[in-house]
Backbone as ProteinMPNN parsed JSONL, in Angstrom:
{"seq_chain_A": "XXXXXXXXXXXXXXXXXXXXXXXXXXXXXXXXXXXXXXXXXXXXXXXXXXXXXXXXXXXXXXXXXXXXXXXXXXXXXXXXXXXXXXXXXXXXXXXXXXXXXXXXXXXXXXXXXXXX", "coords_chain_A": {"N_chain_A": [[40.962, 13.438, 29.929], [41.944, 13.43, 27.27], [41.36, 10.395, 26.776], [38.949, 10.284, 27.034], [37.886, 11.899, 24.592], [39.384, 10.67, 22.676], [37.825, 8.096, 22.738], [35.559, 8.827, 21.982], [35.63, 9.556, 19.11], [36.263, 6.645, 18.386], [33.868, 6.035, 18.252], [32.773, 7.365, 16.478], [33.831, 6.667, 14.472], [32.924, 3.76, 14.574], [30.269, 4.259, 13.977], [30.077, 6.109, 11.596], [31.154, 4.032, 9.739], [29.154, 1.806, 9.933], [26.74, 2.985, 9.224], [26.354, 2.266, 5.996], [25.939, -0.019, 5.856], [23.513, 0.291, 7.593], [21.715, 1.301, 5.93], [21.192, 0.042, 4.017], [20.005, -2.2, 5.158], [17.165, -0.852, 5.467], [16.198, 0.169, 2.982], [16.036, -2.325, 2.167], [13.366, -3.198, 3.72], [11.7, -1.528, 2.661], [10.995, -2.69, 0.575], [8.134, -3.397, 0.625], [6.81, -1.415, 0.943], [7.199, 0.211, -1.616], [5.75, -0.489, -3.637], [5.683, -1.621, -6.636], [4.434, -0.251, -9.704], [2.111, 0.485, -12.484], [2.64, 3.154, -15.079], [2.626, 5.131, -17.615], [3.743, 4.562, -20.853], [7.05, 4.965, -23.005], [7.211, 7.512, -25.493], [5.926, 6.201, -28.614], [7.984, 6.111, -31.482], [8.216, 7.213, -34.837], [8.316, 5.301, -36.989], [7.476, 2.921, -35.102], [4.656, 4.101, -34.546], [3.533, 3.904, -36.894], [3.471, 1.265, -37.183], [1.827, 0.434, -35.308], [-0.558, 1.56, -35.535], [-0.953, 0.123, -38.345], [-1.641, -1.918, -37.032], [-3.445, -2.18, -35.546], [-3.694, -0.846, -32.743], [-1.828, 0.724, -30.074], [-0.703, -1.294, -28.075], [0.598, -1.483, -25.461], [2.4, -1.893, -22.126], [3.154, -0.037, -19.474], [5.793, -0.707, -16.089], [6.857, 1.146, -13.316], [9.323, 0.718, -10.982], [11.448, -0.2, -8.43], [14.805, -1.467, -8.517], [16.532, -2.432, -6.809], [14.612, -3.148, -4.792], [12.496, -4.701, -6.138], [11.515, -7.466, -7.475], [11.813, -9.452, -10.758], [9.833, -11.428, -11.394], [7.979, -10.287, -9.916], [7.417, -7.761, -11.24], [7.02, -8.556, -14.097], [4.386, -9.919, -13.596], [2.615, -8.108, -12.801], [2.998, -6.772, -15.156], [1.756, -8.661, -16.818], [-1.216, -8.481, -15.627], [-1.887, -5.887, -15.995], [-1.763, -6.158, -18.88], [-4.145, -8.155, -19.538], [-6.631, -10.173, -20.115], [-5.861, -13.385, -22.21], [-3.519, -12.128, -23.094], [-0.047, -11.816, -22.986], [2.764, -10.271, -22.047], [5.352, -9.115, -23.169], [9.06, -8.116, -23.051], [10.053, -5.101, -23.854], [11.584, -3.148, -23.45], [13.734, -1.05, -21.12], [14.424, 1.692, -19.001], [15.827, 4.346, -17.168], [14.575, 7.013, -16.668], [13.492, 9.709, -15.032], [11.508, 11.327, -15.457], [9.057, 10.051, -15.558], [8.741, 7.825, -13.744], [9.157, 7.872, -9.827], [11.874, 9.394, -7.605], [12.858, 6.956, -5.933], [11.645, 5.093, -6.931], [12.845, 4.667, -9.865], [13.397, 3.025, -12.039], [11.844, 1.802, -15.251], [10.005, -0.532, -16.768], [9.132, -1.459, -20.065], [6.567, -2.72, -21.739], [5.151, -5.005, -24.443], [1.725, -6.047, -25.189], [0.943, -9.218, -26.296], [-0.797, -11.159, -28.35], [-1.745, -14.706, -26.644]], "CA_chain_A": [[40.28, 14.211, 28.922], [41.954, 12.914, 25.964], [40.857, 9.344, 26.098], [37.227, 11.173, 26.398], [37.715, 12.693, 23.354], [39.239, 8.972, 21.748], [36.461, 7.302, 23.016], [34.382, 9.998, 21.375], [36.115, 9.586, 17.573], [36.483, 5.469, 17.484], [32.592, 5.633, 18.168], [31.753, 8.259, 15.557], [34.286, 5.772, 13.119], [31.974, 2.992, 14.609], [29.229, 4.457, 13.28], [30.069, 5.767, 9.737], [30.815, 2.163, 8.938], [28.075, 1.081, 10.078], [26.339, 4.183, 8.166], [25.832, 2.096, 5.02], [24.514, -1.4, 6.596], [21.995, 0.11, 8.491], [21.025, 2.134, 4.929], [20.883, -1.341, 2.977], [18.797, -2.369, 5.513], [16.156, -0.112, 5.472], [16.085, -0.118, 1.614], [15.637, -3.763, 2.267], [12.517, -2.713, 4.456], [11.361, -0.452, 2.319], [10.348, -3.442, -0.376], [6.767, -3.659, 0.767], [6.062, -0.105, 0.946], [7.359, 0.523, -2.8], [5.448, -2.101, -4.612], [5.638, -1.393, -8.546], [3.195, 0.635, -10.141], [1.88, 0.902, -13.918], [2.64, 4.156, -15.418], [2.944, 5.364, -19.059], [4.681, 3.862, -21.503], [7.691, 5.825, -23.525], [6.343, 8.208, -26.45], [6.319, 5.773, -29.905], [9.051, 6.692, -32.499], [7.681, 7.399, -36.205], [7.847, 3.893, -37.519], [6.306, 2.47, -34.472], [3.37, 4.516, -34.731], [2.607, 3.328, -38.53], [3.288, -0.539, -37.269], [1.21, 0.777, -34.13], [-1.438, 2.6, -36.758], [-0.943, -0.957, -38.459], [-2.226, -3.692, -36.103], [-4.873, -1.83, -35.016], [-3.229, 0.531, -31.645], [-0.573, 0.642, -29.108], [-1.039, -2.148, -27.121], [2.063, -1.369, -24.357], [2.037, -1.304, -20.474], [4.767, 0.26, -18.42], [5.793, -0.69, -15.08], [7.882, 1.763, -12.54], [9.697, 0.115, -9.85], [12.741, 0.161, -7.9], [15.222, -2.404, -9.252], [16.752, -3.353, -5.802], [13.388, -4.226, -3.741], [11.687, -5.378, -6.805], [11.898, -8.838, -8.446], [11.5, -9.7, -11.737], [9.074, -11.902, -11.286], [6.87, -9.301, -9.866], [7.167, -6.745, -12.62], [5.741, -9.476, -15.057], [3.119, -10.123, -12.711], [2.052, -6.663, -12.935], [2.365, -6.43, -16.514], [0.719, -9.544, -17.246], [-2.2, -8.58, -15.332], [-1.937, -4.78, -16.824], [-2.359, -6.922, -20.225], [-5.418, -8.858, -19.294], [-6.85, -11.85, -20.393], [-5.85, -13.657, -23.653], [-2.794, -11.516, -24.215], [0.579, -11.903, -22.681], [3.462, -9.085, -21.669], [6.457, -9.382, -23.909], [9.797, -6.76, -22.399], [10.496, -3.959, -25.065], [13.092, -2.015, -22.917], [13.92, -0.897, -19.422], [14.909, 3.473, -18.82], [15.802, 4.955, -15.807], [14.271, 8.661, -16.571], [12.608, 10.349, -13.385], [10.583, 12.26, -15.776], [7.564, 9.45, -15.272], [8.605, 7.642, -12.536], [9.339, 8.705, -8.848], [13.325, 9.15, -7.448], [12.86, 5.748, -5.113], [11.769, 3.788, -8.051], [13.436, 5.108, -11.014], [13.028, 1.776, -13.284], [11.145, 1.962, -16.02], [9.763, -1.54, -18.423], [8.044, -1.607, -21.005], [6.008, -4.167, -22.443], [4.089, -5.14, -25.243], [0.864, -7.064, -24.633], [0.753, -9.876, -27.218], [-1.618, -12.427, -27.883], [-1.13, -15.345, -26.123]], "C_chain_A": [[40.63, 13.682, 27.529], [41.702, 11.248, 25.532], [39.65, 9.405, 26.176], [36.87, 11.5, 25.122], [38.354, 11.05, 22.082], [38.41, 8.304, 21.625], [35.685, 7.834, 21.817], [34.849, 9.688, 19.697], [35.914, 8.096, 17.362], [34.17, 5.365, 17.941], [32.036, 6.561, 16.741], [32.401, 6.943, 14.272], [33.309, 4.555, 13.136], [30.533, 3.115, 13.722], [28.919, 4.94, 11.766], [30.222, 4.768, 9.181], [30.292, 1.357, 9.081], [26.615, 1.96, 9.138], [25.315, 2.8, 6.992], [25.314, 0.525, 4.973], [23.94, -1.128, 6.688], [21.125, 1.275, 6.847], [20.518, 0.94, 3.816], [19.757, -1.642, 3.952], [17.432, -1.662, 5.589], [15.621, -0.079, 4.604], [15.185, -1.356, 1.748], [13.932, -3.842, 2.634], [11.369, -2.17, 3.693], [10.571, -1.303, 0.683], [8.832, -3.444, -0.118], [6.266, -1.973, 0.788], [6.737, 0.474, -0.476], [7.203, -0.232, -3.449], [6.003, -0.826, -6.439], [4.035, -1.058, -9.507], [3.367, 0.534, -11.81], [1.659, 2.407, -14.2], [2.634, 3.925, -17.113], [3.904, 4.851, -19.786], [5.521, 4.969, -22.745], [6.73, 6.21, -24.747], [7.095, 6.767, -27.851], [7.024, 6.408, -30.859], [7.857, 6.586, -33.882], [7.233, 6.002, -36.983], [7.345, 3.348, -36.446], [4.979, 2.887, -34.404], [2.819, 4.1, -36.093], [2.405, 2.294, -37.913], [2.08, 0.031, -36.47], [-0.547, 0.861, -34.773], [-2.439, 0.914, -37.708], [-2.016, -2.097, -38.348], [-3.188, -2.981, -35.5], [-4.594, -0.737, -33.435], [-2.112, 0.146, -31.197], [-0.792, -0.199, -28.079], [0.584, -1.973, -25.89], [1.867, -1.381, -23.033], [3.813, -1.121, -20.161], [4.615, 0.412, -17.276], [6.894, -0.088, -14.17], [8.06, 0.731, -11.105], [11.071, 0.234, -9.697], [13.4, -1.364, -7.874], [15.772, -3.247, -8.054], [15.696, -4.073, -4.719], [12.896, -4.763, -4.575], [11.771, -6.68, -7.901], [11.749, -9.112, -9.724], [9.926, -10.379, -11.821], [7.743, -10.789, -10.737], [6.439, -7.925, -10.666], [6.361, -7.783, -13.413], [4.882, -9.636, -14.662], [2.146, -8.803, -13.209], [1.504, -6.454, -14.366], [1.79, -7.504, -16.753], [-0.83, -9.464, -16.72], [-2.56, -7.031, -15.973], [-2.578, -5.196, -18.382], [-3.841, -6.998, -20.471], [-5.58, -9.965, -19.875], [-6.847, -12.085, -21.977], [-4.426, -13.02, -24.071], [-1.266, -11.604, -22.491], [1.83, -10.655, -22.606], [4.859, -10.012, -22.42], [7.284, -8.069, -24.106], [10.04, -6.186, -24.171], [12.168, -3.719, -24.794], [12.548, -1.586, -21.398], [14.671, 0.54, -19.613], [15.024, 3.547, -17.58], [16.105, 6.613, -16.021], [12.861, 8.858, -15.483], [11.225, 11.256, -14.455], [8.568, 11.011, -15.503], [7.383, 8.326, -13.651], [9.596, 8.177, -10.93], [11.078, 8.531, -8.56], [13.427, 7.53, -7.301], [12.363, 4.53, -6.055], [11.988, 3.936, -9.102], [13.456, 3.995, -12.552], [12.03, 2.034, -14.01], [10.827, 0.716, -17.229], [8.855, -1.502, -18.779], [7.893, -2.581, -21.613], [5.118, -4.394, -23.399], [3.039, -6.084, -25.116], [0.635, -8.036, -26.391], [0.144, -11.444, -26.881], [-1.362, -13.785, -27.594], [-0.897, -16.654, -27.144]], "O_chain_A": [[39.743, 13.499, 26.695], [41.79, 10.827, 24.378], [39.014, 8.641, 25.45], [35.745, 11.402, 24.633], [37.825, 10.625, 21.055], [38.085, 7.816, 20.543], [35.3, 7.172, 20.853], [33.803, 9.616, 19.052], [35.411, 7.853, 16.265], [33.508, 4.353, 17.711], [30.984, 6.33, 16.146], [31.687, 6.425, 13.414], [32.823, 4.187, 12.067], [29.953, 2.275, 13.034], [28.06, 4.536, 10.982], [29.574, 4.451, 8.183], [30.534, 0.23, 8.647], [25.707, 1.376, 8.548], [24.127, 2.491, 7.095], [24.48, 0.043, 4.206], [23.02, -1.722, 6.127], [20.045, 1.85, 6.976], [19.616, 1.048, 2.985], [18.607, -1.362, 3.614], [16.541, -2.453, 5.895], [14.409, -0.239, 4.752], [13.977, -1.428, 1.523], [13.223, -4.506, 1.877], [10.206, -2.345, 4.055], [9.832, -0.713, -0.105], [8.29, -3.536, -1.219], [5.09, -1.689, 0.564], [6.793, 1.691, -0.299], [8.114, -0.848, -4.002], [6.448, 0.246, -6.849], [2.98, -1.648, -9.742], [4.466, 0.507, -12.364], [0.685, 2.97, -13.701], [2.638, 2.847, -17.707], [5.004, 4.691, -19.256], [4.8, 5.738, -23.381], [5.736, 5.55, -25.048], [8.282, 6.471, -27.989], [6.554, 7.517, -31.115], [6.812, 5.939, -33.814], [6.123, 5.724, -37.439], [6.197, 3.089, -36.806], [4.117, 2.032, -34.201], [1.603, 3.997, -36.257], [1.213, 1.996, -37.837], [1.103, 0.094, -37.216], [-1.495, 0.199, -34.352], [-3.632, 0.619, -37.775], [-2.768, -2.767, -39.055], [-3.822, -3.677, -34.707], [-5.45, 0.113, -33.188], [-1.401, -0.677, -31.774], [-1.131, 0.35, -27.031], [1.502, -2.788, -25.977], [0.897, -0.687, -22.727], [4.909, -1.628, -20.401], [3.781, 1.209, -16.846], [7.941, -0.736, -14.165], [7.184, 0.189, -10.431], [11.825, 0.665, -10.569], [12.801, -2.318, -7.378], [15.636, -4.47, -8.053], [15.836, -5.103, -4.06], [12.51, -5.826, -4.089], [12.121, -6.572, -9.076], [10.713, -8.447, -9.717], [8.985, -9.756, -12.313], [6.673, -10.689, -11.337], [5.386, -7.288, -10.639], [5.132, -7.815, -13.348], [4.032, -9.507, -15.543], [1.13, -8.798, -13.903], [0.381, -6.16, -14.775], [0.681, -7.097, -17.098], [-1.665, -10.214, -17.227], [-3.665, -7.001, -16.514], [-3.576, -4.703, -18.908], [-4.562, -6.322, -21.204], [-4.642, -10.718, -20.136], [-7.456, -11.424, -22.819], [-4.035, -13.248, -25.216], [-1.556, -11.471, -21.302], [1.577, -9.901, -23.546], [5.203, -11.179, -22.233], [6.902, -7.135, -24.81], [10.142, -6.778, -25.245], [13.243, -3.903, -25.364], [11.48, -1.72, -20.8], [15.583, 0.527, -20.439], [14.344, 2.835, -16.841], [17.107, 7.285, -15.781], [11.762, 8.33, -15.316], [10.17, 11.675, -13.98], [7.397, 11.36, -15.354], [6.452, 8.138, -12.869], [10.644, 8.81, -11.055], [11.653, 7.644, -9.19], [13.91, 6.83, -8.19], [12.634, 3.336, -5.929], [11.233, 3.232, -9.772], [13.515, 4.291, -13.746], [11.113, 2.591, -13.408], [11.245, 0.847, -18.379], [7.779, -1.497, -18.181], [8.78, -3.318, -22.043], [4.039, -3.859, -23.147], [3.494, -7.202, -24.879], [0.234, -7.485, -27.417], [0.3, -12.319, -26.029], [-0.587, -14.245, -28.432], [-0.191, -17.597, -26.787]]}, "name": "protein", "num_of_chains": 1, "seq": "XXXXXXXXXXXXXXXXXXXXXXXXXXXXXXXXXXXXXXXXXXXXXXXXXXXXXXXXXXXXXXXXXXXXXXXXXXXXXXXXXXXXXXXXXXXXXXXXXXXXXXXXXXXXXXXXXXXX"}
């Protein structure tokens, strides 16, 4: 009975330390089904809205994504095509507030679209 019950504990230890492998992996997994999305871009401060006011509008895109499945390279992607043609994505800043994007991708960059 009591090497039933040993058995029974070095498997549960087996498995909490295996716990946070098999949670990386899944994450890992979990890259193609949390691509990176364009959301809103932070509210303009006082003097950015004159420059903003300025040059004629707010030219900005912001892209949410989750910083461990998502590459760099594929955020610019995003915002460079968010941009459009003629005008190029140049980073502002990077937040991690849930208030715009979701828990699982908590990243937040912003970009200014400038002409190319």
């Amino acid at each position: 009975m009591r090497s039933r019950h040993a058995s029974a504990l070095t498997t549960m230890r087996s498995l909490r330390s295996a716990a946070p492998l098999l949670l990386l992996l899944a994450l890992a997994q979990c890259s193609s089904f949390l691509p990176p999305y364009e959301t809103v871009p932070p509210p303009l401060t006082l003097p950015e809205q004159r420059a903003a006011a300025a040059t004629g509008g707010d030219n900005r895109v912001a892209v949410c994504y989750n910083a461990l499945t998502t590459t760099a390279a594929r955020v610019l992607a995003l915002a460079s095509a968010s941009c459009g043609p003629g005008m190029v994505p140049r980073a502002l800043g990077r937040d991690f507030q849930l208030s715009n994007c979701p828990l699982l991708q908590p990243a937040r960059a912003t970009f200014a679209c400038v002409k190319s």
